[in-house]
VOMI-503260 format. One record per residue (C-alpha): residue number from 1; residue in one letter; x, y, z. Coordinates in steps of 0.001 Angstrom, whole numbers, plus 524288, in hexadecimal, padded with zeros to 5 digits. Layout:
BEGIN
{NUM, A, {X, Y, Z}}
...
END
This chain:
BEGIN
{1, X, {8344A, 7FEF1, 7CB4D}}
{2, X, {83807, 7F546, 7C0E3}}
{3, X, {82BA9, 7EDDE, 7C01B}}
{4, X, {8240D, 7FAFA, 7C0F7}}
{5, X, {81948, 7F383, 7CB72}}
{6, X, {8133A, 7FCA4, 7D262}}
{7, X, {80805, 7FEFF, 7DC80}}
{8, X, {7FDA3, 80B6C, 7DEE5}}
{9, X, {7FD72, 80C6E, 7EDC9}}
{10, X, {7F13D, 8134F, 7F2CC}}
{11, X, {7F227, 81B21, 7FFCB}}
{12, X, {7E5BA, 81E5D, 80821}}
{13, X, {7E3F2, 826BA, 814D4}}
{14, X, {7EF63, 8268C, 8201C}}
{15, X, {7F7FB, 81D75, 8184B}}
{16, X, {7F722, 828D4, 80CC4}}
{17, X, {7F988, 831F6, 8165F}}
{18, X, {8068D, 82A33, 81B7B}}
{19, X, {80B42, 827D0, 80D73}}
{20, X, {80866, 834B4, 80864}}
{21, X, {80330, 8303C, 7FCE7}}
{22, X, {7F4A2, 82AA3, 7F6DF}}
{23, X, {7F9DB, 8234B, 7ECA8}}
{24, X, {80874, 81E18, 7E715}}
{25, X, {80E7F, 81598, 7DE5E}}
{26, X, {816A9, 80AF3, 7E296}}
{27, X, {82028, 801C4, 7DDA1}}
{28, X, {81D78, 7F2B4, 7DFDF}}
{29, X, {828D2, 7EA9F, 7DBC1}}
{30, X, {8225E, 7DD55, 7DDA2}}
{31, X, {813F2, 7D968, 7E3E9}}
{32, X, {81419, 7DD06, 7F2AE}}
{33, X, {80A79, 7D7AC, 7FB25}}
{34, X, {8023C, 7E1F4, 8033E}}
{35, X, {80A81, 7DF8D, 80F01}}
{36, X, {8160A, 7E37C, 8099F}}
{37, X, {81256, 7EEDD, 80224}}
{38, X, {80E1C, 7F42B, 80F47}}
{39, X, {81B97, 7F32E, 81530}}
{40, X, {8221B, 7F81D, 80A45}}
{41, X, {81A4B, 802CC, 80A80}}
{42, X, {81C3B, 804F3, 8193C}}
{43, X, {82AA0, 8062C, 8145C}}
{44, X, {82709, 8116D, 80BFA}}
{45, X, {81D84, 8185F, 813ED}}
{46, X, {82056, 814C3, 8237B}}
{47, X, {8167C, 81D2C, 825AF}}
{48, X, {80CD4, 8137E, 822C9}}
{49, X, {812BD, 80A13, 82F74}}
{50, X, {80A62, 813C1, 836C7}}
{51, X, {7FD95, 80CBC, 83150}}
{52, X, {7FA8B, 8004D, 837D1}}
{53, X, {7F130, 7F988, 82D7D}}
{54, X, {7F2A3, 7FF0A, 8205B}}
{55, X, {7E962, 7F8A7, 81642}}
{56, X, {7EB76, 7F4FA, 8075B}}
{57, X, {7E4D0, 7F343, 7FC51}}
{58, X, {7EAAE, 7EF2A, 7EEFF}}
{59, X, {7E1A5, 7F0AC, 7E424}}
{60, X, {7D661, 7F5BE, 7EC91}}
{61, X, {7D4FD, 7E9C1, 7F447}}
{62, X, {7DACE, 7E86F, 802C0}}
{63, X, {7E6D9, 7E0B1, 801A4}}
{64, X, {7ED3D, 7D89D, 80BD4}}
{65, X, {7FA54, 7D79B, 8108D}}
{66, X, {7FD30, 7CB66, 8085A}}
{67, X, {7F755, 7D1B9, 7FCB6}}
{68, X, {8007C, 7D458, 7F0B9}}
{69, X, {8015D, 7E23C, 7E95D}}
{70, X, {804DC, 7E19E, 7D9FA}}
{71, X, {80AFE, 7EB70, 7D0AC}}
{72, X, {7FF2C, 7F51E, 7CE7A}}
{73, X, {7F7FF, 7F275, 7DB10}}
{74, X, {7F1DB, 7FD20, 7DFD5}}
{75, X, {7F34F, 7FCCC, 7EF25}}
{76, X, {7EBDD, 8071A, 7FA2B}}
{77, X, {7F0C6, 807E1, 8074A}}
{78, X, {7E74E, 80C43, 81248}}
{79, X, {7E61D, 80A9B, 820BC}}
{80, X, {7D9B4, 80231, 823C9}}
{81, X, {7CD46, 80973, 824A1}}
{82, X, {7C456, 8078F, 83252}}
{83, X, {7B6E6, 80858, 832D5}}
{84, X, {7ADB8, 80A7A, 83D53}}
END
């Protein structure tokens, strides 16, 4: 990557499971918002299509869809967690 930007991508439960990985590195050529980080992802793990409601966090808040992720961000990926 000729800017060198990149993002730490956090993976918890099932969606760890579907990706095969924890944690990874990721190129980020330009600010993405949440929205489309998620379907770029989808591109490189379909697996994931299989979730219906994945959530995100960038920088250990919750991030909406709208929501922008920088060069150094780290982001986590998790399915929503019920209670009872």
């Amino acid at each position: 990557m000729e800017n060198g930007a990149v993002i730490d991508i956090l993976y918890f439960a099932r969606v760890a499971e579907l990706t095969g990985k924890r944690t990874e590195q990721m190129p980020l050529p330009a600010p993405v918002s949440v929205a489309q980080w998620l379907t770029q992802l989808n591109t490189t793990y379909p697996a994931l299509q299989d979730i219906r409601v994945l959530k995100v966090a960038v920088n250990k808040k919750h991030a909406l869809p709208d929501a922008l992720i920088h060069d150094r961000d780290e982001v986590a990926l998790f399915e929503p967690v019920t209670g009872g």
